[in-house]
mmJSON file of the N, C-alpha and C atoms, coordinates in Angstrom:
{"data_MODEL":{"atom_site":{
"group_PDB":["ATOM","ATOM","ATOM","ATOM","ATOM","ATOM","ATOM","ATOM","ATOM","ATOM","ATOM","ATOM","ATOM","ATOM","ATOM","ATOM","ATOM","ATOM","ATOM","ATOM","ATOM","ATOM","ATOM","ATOM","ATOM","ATOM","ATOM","ATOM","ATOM","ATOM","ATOM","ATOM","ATOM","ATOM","ATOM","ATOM","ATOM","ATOM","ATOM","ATOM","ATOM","ATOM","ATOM","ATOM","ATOM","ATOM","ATOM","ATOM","ATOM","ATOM","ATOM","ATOM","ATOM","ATOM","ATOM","ATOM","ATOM","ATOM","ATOM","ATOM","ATOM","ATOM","ATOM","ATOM","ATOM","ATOM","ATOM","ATOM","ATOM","ATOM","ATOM","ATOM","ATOM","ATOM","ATOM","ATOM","ATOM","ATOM","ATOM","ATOM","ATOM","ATOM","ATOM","ATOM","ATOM","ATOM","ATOM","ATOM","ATOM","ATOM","ATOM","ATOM","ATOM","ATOM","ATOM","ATOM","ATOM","ATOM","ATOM","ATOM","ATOM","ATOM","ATOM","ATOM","ATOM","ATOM","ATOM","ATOM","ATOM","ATOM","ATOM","ATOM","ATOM","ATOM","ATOM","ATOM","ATOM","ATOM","ATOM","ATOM","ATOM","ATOM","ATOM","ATOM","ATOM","ATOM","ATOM","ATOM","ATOM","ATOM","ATOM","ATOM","ATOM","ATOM","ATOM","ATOM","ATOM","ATOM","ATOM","ATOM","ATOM","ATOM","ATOM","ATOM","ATOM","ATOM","ATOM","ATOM","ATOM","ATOM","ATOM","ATOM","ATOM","ATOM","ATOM","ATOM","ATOM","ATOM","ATOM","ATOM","ATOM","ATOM","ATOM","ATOM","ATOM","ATOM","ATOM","ATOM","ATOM","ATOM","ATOM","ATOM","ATOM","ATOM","ATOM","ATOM","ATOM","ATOM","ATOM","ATOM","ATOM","ATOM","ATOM","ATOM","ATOM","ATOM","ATOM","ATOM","ATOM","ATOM","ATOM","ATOM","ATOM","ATOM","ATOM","ATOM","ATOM","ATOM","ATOM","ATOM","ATOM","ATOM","ATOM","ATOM","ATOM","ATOM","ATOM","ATOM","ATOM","ATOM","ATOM","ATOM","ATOM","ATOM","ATOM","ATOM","ATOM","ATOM","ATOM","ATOM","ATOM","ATOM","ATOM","ATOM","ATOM"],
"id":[1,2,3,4,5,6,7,8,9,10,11,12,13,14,15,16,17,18,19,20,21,22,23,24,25,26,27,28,29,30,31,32,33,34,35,36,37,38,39,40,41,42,43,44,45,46,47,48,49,50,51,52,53,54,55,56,57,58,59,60,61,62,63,64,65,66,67,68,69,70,71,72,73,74,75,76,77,78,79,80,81,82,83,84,85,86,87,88,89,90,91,92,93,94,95,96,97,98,99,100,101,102,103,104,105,106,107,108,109,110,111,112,113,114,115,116,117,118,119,120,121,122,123,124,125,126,127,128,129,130,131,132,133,134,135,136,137,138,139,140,141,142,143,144,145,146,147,148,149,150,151,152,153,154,155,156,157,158,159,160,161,162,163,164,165,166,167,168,169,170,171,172,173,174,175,176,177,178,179,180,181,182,183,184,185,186,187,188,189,190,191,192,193,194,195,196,197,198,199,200,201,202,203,204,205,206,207,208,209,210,211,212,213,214,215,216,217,218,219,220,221,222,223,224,225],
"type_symbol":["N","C","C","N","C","C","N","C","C","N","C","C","N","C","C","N","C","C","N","C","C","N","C","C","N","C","C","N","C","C","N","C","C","N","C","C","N","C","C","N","C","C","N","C","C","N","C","C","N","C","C","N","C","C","N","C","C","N","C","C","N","C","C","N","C","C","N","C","C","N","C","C","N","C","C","N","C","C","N","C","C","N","C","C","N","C","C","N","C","C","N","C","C","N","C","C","N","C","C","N","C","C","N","C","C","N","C","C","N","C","C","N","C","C","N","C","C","N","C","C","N","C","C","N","C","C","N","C","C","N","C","C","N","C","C","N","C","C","N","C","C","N","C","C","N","C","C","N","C","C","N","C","C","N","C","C","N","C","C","N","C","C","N","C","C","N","C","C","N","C","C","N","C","C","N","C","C","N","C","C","N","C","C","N","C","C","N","C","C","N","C","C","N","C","C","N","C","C","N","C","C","N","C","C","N","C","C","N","C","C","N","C","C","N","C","C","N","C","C","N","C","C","N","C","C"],
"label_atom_id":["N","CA","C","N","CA","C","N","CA","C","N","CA","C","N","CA","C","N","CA","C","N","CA","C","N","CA","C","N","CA","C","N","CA","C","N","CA","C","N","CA","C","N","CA","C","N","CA","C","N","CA","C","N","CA","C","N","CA","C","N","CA","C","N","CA","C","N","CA","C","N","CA","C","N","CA","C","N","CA","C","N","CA","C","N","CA","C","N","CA","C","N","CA","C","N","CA","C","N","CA","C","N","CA","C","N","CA","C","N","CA","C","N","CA","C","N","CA","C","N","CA","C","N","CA","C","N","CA","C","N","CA","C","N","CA","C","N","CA","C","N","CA","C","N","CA","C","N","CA","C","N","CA","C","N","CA","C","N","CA","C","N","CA","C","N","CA","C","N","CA","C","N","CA","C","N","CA","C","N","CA","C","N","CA","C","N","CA","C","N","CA","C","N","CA","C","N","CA","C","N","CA","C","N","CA","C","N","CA","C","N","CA","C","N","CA","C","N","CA","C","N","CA","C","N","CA","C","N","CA","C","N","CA","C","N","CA","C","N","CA","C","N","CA","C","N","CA","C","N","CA","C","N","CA","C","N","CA","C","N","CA","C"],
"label_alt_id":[null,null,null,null,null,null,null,null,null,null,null,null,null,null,null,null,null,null,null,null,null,null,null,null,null,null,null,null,null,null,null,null,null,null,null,null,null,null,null,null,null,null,null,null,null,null,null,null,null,null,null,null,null,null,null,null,null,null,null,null,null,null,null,null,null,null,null,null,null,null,null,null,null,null,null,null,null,null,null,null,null,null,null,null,null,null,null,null,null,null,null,null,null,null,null,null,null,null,null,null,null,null,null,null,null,null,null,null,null,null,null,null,null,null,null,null,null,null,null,null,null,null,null,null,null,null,null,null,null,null,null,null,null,null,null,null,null,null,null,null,null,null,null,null,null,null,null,null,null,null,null,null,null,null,null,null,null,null,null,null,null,null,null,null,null,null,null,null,null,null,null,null,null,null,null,null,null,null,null,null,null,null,null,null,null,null,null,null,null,null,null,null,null,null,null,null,null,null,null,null,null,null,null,null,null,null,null,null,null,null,null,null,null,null,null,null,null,null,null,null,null,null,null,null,null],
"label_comp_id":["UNK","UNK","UNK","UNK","UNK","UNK","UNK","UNK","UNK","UNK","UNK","UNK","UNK","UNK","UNK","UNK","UNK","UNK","UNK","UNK","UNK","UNK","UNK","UNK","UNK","UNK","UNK","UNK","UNK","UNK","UNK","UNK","UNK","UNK","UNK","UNK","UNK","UNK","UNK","UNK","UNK","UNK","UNK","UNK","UNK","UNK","UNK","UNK","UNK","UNK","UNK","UNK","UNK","UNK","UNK","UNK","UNK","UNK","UNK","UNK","UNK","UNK","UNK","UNK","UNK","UNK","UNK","UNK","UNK","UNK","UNK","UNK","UNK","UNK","UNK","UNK","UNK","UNK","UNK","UNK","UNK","UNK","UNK","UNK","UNK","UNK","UNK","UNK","UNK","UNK","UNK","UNK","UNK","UNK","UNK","UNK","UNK","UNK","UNK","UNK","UNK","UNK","UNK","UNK","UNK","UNK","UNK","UNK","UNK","UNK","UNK","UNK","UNK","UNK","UNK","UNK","UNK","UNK","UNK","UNK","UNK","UNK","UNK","UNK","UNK","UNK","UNK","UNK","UNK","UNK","UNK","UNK","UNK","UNK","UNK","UNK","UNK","UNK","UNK","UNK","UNK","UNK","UNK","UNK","UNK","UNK","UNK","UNK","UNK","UNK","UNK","UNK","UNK","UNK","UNK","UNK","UNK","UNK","UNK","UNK","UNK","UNK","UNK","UNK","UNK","UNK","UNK","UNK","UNK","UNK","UNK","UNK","UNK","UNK","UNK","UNK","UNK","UNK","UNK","UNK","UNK","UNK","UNK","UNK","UNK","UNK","UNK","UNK","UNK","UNK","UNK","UNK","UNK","UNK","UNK","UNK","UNK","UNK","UNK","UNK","UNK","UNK","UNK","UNK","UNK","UNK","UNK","UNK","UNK","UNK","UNK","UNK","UNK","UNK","UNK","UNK","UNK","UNK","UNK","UNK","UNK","UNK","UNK","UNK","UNK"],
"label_asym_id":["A","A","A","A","A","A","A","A","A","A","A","A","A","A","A","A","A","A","A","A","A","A","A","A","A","A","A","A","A","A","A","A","A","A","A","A","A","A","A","A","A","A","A","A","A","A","A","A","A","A","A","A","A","A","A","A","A","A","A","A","A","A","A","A","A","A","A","A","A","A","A","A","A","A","A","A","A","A","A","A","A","A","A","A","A","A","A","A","A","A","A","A","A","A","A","A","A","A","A","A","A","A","A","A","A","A","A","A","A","A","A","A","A","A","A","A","A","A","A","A","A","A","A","A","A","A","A","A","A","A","A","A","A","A","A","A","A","A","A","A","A","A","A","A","A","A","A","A","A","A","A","A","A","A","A","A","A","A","A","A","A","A","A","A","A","A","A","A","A","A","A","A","A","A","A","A","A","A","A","A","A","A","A","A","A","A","A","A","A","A","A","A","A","A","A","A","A","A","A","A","A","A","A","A","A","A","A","A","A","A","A","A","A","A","A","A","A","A","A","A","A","A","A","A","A"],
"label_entity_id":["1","1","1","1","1","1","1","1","1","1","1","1","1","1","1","1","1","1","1","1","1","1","1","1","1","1","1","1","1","1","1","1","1","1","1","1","1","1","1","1","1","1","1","1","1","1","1","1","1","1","1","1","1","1","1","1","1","1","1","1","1","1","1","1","1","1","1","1","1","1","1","1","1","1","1","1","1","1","1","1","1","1","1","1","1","1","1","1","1","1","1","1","1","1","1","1","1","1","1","1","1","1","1","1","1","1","1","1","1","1","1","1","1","1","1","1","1","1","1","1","1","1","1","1","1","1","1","1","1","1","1","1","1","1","1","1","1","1","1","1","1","1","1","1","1","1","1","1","1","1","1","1","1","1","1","1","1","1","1","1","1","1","1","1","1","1","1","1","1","1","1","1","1","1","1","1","1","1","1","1","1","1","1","1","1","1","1","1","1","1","1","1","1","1","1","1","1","1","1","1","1","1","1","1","1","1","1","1","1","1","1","1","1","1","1","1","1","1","1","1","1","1","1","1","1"],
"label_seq_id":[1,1,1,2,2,2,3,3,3,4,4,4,5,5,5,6,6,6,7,7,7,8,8,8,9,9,9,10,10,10,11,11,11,12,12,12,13,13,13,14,14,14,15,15,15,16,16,16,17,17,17,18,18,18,19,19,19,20,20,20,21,21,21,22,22,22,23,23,23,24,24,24,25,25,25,26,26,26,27,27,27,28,28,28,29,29,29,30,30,30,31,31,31,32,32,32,33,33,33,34,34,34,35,35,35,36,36,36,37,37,37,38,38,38,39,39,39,40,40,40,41,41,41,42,42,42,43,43,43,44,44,44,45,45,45,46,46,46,47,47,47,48,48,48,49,49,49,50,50,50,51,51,51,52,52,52,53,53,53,54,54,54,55,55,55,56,56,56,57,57,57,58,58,58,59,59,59,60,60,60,61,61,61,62,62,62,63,63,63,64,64,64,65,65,65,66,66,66,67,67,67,68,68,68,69,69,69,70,70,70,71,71,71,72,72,72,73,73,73,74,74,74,75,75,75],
"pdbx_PDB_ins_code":[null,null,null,null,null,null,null,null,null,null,null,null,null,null,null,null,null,null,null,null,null,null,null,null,null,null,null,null,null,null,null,null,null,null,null,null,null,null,null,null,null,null,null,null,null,null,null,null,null,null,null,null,null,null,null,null,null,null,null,null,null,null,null,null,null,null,null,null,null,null,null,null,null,null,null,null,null,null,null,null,null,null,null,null,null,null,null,null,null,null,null,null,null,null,null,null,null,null,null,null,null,null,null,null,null,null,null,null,null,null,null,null,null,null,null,null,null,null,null,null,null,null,null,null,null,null,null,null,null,null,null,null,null,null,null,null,null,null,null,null,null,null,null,null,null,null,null,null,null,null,null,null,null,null,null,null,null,null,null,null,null,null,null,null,null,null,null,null,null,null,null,null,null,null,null,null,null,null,null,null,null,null,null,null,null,null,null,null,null,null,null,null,null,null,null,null,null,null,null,null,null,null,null,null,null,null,null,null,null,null,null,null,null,null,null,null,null,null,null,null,null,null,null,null,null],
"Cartn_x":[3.307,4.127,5.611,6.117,7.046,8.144,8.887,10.104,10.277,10.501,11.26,12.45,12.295,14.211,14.783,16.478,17.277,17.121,15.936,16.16,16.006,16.024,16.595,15.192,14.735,13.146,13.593,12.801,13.153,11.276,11.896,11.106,10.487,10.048,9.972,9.095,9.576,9.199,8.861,7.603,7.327,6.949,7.662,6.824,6.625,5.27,5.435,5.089,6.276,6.578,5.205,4.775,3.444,3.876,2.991,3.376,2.712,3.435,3.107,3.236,2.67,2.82,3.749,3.691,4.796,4.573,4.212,3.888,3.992,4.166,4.644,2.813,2.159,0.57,0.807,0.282,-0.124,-0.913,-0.954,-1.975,-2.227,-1.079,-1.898,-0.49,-1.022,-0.303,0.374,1.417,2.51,1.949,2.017,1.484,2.533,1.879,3.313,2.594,3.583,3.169,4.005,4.059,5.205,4.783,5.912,6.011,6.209,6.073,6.867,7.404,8.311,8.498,7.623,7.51,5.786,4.711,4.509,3.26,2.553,1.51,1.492,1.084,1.757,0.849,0.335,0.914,0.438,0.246,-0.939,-1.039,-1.922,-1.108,-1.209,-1.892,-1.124,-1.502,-1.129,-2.304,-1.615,-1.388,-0.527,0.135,0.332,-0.241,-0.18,0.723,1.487,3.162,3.002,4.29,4.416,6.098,6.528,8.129,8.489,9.362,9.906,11.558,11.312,12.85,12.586,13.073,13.096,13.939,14.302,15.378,14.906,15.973,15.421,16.691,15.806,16.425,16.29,17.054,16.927,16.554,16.128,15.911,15.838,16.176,16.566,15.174,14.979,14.488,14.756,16.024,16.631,17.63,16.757,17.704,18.179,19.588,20.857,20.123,20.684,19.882,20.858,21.043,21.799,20.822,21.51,21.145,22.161,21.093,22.106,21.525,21.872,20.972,20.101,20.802,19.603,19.829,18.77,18.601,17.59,17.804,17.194,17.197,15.908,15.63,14.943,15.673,14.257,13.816,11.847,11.059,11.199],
"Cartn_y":[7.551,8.092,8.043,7.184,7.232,7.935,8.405,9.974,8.744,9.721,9.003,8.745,7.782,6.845,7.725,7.426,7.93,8.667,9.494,10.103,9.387,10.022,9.158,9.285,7.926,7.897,8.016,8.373,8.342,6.937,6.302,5.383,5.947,6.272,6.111,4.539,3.818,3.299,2.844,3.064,2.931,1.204,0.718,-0.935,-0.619,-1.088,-1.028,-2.703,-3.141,-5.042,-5.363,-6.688,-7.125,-6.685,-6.641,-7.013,-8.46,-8.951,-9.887,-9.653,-10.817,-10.551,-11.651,-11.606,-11.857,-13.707,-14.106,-15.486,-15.736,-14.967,-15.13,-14.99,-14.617,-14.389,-13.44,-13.259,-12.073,-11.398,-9.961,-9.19,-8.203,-8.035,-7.054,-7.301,-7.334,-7.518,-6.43,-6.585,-5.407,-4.618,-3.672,-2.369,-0.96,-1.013,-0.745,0.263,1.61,2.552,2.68,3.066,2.995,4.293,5.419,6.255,6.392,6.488,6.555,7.74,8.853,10.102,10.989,10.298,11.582,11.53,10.326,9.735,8.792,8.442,7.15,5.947,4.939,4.009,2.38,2.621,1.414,2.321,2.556,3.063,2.052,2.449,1.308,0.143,-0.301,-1.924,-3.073,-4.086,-4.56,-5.849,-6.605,-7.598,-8.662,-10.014,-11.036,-11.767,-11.407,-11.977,-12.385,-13.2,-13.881,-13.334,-12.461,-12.365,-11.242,-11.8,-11.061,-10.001,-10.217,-9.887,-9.484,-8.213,-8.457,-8.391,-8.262,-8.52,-7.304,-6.482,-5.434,-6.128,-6.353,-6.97,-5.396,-5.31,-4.575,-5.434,-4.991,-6.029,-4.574,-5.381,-4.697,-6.117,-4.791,-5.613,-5.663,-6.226,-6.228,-4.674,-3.606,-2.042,-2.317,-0.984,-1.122,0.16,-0.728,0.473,0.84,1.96,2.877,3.022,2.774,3.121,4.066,4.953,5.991,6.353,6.548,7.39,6.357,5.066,4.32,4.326,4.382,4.576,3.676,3.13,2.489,2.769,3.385,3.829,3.563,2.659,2.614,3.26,2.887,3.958,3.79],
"Cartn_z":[-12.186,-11.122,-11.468,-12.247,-12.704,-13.71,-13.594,-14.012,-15.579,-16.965,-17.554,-17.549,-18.136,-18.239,-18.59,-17.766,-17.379,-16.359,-16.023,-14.865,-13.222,-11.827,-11.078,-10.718,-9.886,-9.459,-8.006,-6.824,-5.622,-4.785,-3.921,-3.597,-2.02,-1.626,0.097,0.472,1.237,2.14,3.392,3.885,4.793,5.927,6.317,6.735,8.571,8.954,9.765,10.343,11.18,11.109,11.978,11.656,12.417,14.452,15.077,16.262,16.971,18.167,18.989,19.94,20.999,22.252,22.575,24.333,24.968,24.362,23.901,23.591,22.115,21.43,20.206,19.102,19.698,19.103,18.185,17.165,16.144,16.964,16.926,17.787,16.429,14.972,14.043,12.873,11.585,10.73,10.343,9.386,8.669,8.273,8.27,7.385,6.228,5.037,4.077,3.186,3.273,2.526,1.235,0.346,-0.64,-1.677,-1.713,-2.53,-3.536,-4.683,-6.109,-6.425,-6.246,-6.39,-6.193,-4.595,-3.733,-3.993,-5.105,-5.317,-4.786,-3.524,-2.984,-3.96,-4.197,-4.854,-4.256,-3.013,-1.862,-0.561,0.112,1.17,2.113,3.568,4.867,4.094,2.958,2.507,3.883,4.462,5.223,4.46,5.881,4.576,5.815,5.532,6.425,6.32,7.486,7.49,9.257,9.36,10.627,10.94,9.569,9.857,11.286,11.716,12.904,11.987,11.142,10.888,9.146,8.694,7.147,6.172,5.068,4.255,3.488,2.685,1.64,0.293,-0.833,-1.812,-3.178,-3.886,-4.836,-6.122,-7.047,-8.067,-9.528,-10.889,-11.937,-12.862,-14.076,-14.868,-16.439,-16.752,-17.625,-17.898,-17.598,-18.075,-16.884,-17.287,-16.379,-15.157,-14.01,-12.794,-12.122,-11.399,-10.117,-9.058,-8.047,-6.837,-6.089,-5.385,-4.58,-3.099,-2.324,-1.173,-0.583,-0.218,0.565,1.798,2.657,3.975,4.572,5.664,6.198,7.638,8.312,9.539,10.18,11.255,12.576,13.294,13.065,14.155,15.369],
"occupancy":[1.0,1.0,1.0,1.0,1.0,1.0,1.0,1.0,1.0,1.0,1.0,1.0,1.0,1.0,1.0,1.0,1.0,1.0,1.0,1.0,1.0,1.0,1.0,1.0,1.0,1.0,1.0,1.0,1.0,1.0,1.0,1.0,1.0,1.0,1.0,1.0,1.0,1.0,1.0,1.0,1.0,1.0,1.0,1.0,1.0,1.0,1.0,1.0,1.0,1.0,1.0,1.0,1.0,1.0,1.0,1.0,1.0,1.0,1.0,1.0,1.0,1.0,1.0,1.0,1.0,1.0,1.0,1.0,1.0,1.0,1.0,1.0,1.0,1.0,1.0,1.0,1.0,1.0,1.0,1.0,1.0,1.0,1.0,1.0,1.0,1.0,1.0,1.0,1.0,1.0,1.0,1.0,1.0,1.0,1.0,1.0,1.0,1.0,1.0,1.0,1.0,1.0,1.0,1.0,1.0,1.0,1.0,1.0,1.0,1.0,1.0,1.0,1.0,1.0,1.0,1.0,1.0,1.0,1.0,1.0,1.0,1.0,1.0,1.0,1.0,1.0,1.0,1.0,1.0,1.0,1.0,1.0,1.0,1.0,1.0,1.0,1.0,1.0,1.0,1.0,1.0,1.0,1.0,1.0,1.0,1.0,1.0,1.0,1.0,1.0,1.0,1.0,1.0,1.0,1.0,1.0,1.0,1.0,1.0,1.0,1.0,1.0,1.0,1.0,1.0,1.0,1.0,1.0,1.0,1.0,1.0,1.0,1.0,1.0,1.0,1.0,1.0,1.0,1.0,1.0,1.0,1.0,1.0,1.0,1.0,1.0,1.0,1.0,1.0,1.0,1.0,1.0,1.0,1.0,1.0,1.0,1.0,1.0,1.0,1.0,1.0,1.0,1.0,1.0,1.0,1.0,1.0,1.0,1.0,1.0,1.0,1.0,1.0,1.0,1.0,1.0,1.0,1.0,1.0,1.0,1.0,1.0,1.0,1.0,1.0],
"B_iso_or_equiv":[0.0,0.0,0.0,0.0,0.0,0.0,0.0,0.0,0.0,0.0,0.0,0.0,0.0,0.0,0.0,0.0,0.0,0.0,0.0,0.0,0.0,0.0,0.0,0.0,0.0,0.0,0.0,0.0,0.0,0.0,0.0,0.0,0.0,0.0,0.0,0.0,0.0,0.0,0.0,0.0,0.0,0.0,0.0,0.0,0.0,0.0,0.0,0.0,0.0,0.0,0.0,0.0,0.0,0.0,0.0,0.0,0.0,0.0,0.0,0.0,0.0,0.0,0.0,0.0,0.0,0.0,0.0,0.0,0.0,0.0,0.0,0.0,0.0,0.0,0.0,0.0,0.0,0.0,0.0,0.0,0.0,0.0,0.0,0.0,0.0,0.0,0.0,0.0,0.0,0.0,0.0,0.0,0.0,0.0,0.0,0.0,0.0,0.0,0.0,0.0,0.0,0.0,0.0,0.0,0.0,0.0,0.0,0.0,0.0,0.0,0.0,0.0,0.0,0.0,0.0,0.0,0.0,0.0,0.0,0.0,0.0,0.0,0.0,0.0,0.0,0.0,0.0,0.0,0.0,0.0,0.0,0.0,0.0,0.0,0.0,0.0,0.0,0.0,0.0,0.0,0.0,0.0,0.0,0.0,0.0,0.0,0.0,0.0,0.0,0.0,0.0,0.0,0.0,0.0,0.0,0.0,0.0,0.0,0.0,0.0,0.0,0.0,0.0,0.0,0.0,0.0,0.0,0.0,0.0,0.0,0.0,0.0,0.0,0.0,0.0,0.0,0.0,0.0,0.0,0.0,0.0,0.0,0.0,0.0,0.0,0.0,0.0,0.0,0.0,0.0,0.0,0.0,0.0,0.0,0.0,0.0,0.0,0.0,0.0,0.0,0.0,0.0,0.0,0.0,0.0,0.0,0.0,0.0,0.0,0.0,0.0,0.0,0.0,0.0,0.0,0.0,0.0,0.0,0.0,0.0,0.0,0.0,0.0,0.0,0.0],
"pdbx_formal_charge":[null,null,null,null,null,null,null,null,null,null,null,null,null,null,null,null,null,null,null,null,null,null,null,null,null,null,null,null,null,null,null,null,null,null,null,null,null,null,null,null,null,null,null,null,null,null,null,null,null,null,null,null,null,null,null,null,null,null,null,null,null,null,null,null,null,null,null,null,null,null,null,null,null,null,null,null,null,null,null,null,null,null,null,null,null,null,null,null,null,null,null,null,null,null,null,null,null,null,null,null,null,null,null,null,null,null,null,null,null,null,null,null,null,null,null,null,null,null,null,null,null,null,null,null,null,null,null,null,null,null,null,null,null,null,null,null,null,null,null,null,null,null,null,null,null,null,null,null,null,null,null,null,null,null,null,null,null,null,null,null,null,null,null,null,null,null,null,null,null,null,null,null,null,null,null,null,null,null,null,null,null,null,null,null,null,null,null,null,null,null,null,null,null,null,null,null,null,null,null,null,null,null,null,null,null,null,null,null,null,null,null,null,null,null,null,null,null,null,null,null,null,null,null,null,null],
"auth_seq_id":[1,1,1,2,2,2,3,3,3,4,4,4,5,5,5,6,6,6,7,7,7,8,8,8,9,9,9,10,10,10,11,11,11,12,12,12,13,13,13,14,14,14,15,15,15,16,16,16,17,17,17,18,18,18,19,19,19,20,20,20,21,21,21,22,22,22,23,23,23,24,24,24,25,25,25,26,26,26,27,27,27,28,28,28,29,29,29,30,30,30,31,31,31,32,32,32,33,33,33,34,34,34,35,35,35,36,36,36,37,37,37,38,38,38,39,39,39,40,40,40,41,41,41,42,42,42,43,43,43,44,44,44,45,45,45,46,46,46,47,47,47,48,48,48,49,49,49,50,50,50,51,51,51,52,52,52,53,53,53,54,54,54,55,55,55,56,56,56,57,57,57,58,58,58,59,59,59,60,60,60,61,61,61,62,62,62,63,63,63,64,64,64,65,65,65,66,66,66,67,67,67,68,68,68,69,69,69,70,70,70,71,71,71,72,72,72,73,73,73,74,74,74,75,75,75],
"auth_comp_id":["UNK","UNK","UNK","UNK","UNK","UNK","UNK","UNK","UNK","UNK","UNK","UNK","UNK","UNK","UNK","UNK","UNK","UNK","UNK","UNK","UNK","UNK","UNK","UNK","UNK","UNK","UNK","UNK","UNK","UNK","UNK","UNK","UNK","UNK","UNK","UNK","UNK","UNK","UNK","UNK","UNK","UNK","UNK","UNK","UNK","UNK","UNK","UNK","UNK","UNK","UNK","UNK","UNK","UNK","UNK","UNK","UNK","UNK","UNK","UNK","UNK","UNK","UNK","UNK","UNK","UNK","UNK","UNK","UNK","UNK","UNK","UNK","UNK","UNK","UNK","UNK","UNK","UNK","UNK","UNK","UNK","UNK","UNK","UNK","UNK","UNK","UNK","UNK","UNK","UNK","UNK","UNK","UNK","UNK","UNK","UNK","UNK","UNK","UNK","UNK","UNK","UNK","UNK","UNK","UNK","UNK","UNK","UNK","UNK","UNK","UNK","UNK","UNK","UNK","UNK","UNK","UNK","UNK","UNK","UNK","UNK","UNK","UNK","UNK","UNK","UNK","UNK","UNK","UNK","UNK","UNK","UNK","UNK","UNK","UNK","UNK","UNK","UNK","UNK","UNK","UNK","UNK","UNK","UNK","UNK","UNK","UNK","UNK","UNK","UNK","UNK","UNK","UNK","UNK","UNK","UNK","UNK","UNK","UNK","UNK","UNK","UNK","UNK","UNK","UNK","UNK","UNK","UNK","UNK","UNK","UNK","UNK","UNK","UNK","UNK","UNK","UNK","UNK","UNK","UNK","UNK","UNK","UNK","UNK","UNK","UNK","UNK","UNK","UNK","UNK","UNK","UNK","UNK","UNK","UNK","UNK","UNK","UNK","UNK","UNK","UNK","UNK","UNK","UNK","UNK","UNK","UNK","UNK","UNK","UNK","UNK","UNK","UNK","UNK","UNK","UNK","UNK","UNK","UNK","UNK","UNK","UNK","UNK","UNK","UNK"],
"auth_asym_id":["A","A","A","A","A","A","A","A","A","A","A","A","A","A","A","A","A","A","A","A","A","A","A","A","A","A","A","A","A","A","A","A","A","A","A","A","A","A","A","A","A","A","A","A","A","A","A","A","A","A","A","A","A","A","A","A","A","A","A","A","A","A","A","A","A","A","A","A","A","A","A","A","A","A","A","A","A","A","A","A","A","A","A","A","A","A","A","A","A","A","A","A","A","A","A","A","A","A","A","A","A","A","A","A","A","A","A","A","A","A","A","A","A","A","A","A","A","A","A","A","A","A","A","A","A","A","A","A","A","A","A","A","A","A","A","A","A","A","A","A","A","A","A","A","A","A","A","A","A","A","A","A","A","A","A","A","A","A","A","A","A","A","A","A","A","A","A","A","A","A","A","A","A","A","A","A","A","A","A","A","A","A","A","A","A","A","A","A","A","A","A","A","A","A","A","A","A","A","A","A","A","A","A","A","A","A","A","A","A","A","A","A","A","A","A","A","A","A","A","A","A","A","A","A","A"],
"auth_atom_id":["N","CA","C","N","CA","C","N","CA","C","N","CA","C","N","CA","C","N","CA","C","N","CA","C","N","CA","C","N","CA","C","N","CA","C","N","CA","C","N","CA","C","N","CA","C","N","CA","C","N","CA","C","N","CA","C","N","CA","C","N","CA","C","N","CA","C","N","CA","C","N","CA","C","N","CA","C","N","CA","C","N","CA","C","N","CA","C","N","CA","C","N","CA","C","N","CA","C","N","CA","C","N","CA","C","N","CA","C","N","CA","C","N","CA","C","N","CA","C","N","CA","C","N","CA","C","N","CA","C","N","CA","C","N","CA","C","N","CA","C","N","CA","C","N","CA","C","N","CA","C","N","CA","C","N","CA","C","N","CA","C","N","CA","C","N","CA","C","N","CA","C","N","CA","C","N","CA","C","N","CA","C","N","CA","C","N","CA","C","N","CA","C","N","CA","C","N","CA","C","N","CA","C","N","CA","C","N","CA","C","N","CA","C","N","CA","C","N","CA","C","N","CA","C","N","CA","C","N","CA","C","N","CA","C","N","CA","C","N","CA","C","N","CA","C","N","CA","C","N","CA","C","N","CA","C","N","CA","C","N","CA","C"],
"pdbx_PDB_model_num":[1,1,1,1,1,1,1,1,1,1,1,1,1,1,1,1,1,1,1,1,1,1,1,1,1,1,1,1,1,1,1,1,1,1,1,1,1,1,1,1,1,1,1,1,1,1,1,1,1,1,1,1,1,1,1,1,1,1,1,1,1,1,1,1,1,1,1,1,1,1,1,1,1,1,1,1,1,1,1,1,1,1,1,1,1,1,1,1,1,1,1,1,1,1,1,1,1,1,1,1,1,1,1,1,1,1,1,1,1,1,1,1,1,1,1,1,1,1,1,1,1,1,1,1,1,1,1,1,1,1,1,1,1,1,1,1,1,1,1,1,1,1,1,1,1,1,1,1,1,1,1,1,1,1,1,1,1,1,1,1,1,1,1,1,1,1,1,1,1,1,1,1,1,1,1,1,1,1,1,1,1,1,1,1,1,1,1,1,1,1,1,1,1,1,1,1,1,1,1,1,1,1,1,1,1,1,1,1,1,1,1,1,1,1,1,1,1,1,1,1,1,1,1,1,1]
}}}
C-alpha cells in the first residue's frame, strides 16, 4: 500500500473512542479504521481501551519525514 520513497503517502484515520455510561461502565470498545493511500489496512479493528481522551503522536523511523495537511475532526 505504500507510494515509493520520496513520494508523499496520505494516512486516513478513522477512531471511533470506546463509549460509557452515566457511571463510568464500558458499554463497547474503540473502533479504528486506518487508510494507507485509499488502501484499508486496519478495518473497524476494535481495540480494548478504557481511554476517555487521546493523544496523536507522529513517529519517524530513522529516514527524514514531512508532514503536511493534518487534520483532526470531530464526529
Amino acid at each position: 500500500a505504500a507510494a515509493p520513497p520520496l513520494q508523499w503517502q496520505t494516512y486516513d484515520v478513522d477512531l471511533t473512542m470506546p463509549r460509557f455510561d452515566a457511571n463510568g461502565i464500558k458499554l463497547s470498545n474503540a473502533i479504528l479504521t486506518v487508510r494507507l493511500n485509499g488502501i484499508i489496512i486496519h478495518n473497524h479493528l476494535e481495540i480494548d481501551s478504557n481511554a476517555k481522551k487521546v493523544s496523536i503522536g507522529l513517529q519517524d523511523h530513522i529516514n527524514r519525514l514531512q508532514y503536511r495537511n493534518i487534520w483532526v475532526l470531530e464526529k
